[in-house]
C-alpha positions as CSV (number, residue, x, y, z in Angstrom):
1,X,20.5,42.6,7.5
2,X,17.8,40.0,8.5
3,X,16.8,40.1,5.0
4,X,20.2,40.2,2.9
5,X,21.1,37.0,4.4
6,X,17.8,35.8,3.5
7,X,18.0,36.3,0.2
8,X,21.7,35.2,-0.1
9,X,20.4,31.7,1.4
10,X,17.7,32.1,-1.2
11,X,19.5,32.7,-4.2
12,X,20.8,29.6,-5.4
13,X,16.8,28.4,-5.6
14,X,15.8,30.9,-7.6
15,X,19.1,30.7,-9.6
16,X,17.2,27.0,-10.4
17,X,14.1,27.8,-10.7
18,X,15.5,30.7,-13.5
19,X,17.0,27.4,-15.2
20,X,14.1,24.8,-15.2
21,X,11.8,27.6,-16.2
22,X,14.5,28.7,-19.3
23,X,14.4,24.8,-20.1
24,X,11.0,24.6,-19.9
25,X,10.4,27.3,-22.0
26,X,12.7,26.7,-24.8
27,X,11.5,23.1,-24.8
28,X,8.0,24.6,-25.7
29,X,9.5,26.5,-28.3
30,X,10.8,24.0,-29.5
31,X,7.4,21.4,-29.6
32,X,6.0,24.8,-31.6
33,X,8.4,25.4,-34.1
34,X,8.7,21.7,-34.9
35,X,5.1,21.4,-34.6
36,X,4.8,24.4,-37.0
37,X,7.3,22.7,-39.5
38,X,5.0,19.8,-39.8
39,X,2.5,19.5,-43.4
């Protein structure tokens, strides 16, 4: 019980940290495709 309201506190943080690391990850991606793109 101890631990399910642990993680229920913690869920919101990793529910960012799931979003900054998607952004961060697309936004590398990105830099690679366009850096691919370039002559």
């Amino acid at each position: 019980m101890i631990k399910r309201t642990f993680n229920r506190t913690a869920f919101p943080v990793d529910l960012i940290d799931r979003g900054l690391a998607a952004i961060a990850l697309t936004a590398a991606l990105t830099a690679f495709f366009l850096c691919s793109q370039l002559p």
